[in-house]
Biotite code that builds the C-alpha atoms (Angstrom):
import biotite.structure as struc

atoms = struc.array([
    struc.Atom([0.000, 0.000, 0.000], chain_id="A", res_id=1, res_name="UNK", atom_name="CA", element="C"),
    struc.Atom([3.034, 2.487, 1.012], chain_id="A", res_id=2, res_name="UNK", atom_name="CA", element="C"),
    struc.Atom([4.672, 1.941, -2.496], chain_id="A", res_id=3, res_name="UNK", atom_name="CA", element="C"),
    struc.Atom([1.727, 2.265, -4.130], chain_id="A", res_id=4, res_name="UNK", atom_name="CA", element="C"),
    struc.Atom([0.514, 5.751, -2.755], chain_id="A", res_id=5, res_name="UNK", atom_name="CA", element="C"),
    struc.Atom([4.066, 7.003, -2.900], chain_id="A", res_id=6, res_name="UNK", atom_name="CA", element="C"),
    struc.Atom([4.623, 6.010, -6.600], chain_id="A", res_id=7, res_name="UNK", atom_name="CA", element="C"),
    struc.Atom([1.646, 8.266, -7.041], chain_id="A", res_id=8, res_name="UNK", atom_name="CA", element="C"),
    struc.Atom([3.135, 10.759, -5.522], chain_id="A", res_id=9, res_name="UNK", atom_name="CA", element="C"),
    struc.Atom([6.061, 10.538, -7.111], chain_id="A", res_id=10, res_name="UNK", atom_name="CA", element="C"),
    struc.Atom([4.518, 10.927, -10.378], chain_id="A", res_id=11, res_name="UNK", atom_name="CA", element="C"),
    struc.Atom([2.466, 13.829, -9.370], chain_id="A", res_id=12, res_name="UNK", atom_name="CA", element="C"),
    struc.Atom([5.808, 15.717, -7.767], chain_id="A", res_id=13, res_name="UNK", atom_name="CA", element="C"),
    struc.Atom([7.601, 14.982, -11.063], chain_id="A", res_id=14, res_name="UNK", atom_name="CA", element="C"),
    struc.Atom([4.788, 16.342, -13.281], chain_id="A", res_id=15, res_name="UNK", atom_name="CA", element="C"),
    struc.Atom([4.515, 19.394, -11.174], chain_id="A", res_id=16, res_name="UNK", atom_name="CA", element="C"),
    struc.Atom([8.287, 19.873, -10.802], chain_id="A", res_id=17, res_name="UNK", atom_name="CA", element="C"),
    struc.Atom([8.606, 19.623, -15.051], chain_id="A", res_id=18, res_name="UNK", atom_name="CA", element="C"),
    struc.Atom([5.439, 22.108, -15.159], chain_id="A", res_id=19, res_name="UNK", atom_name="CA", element="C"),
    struc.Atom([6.957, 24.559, -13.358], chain_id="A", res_id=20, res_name="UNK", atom_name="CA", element="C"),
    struc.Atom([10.555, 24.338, -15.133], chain_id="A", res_id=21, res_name="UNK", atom_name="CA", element="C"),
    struc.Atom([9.519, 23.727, -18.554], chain_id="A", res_id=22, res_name="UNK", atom_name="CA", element="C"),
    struc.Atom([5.606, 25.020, -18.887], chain_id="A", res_id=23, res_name="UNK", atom_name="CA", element="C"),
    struc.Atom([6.253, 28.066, -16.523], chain_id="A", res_id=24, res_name="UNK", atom_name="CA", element="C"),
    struc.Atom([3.724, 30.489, -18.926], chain_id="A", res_id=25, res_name="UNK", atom_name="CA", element="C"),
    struc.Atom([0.905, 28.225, -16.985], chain_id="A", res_id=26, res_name="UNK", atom_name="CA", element="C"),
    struc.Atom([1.931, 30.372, -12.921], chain_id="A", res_id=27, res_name="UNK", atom_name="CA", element="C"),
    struc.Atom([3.186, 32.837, -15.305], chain_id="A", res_id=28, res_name="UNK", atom_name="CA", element="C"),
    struc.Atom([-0.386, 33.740, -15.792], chain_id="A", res_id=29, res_name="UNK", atom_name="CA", element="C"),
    struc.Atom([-1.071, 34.464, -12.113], chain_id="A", res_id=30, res_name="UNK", atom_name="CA", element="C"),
    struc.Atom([1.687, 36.099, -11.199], chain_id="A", res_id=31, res_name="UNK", atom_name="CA", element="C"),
    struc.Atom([3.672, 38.897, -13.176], chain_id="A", res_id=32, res_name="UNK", atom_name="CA", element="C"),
    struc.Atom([6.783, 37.435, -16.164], chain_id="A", res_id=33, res_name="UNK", atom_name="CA", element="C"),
    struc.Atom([9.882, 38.853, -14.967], chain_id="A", res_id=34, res_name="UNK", atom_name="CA", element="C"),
    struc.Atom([13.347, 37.147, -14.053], chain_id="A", res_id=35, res_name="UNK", atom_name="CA", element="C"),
    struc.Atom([12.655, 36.913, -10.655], chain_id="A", res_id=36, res_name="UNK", atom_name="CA", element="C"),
    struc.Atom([9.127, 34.757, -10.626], chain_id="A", res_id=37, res_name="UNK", atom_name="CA", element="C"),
    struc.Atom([11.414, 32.748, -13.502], chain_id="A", res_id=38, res_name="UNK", atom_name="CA", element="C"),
    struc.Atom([13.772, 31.892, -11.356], chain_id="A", res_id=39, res_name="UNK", atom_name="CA", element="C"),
    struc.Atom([11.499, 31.196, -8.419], chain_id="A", res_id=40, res_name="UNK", atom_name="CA", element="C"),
    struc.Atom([9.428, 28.916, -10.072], chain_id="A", res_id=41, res_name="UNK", atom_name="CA", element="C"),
    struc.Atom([12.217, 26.990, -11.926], chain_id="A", res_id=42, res_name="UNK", atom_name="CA", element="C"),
    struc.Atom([13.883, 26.347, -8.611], chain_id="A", res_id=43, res_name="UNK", atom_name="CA", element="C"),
    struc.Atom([10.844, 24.971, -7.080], chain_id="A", res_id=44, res_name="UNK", atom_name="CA", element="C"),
    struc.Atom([10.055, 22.834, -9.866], chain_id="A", res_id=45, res_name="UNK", atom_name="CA", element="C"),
    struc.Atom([13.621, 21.376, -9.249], chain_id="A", res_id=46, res_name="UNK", atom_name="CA", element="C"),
    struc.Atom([13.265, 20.657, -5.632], chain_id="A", res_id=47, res_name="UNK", atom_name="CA", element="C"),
    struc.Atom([9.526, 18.960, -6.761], chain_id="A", res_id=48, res_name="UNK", atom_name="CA", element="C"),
    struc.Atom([11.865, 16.973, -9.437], chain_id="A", res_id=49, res_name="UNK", atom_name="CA", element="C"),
    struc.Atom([14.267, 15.766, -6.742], chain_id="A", res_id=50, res_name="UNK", atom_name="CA", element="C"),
    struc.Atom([11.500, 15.394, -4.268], chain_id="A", res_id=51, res_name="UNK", atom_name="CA", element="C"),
    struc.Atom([9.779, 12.880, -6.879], chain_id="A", res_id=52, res_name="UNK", atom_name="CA", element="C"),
    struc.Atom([13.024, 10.909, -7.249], chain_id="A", res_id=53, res_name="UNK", atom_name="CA", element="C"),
    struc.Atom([13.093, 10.604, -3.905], chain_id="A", res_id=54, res_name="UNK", atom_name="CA", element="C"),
    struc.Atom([9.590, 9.908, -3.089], chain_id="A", res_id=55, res_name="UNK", atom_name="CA", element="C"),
    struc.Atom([10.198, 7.211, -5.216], chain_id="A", res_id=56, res_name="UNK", atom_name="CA", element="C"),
    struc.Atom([13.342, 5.439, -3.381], chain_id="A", res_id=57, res_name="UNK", atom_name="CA", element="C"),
    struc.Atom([11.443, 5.817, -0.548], chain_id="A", res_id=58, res_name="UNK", atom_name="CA", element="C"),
    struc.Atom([8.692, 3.531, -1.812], chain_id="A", res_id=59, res_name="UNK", atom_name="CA", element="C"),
    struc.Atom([10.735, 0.986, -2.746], chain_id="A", res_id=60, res_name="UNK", atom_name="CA", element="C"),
    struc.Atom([12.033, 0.495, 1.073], chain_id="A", res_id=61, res_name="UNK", atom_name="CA", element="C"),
    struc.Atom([9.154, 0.299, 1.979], chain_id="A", res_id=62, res_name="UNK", atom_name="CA", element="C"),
    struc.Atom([8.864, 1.526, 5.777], chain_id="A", res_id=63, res_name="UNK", atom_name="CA", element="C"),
    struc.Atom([6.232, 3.582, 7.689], chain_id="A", res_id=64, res_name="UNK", atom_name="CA", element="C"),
    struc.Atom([8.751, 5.795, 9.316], chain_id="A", res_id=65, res_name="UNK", atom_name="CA", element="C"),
    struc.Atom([10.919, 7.245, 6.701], chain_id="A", res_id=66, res_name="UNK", atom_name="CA", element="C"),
    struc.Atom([7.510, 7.242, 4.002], chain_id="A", res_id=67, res_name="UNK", atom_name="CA", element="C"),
    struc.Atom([6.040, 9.723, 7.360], chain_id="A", res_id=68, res_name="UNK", atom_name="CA", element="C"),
    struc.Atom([9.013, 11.401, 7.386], chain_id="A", res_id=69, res_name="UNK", atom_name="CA", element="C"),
    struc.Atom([9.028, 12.192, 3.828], chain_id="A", res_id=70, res_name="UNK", atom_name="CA", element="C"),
    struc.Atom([5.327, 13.211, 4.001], chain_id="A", res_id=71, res_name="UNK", atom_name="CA", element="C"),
    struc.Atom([6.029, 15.545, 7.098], chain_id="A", res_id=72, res_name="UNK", atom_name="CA", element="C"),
    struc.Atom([9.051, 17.272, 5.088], chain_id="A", res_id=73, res_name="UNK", atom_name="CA", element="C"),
    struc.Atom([7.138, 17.400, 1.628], chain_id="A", res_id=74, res_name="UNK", atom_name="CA", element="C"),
    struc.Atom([4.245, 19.444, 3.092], chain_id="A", res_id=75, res_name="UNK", atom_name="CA", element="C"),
    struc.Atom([6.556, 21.868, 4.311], chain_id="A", res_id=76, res_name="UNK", atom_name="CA", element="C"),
    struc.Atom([8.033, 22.482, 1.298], chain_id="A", res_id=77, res_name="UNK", atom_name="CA", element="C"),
    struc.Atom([4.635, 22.393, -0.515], chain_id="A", res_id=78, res_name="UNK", atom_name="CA", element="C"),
    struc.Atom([3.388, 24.422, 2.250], chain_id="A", res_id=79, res_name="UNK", atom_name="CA", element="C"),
    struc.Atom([6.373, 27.329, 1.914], chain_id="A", res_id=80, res_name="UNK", atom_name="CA", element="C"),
    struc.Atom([6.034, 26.814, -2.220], chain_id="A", res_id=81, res_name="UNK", atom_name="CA", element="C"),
    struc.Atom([2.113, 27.556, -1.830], chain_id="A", res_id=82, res_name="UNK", atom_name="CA", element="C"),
    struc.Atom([2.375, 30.625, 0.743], chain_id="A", res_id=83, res_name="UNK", atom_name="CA", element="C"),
    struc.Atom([5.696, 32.346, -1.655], chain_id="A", res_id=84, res_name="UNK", atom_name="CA", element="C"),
    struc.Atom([3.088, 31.499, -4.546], chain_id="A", res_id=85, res_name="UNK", atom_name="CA", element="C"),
    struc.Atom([0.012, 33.602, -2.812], chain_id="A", res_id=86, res_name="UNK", atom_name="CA", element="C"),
    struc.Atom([2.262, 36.318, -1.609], chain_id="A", res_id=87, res_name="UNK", atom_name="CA", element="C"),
    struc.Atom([3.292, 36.862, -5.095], chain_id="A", res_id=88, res_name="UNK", atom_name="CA", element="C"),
    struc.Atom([0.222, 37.226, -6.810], chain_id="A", res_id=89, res_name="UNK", atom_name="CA", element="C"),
    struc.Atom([-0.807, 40.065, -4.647], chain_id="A", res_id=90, res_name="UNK", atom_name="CA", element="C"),
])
């Protein structure tokens, strides 16, 4: 059950992480195209990318503590991603 809802995840992370590096004109709609917004949303669609991979590896070991650990730690990020995200479209 663990690998299963973390390979989900994974794939979701990784199709969010390429949207945001390679299909940026999608958040580039909400919030105003300038280098800055560029750059924030390419280097949040890398740590999504590397949180994918390692979503991932995770599901392959297979234990309840590190796949909660990895949970805890990916909602912060998504969390910090989500409020930078808001702030800027003010």
């Amino acid at each position: 059950m663990i690998i299963t809802l973390l390979s989900i995840m994974s794939i979701i992370l990784l199709t969010m992480g390429i949207m945001l590096c390679v299909k940026q004109t999608i958040f580039l709609s909400l919030i105003t195209e300038n280098a800055q917004n560029k750059a924030f949303l390419r280097s949040f669609g890398l740590v999504f990318i590397v949180l994918g991979i390692l979503c991932f590896f995770i599901g392959l070991l297979n234990q309840l503590e590190w796949a909660i650990t990895f949970l805890c730690i990916m909602l912060v990020i998504s969390g910090i991603f989500s409020f930078l995200l808001a702030k800027k479209m003010q």
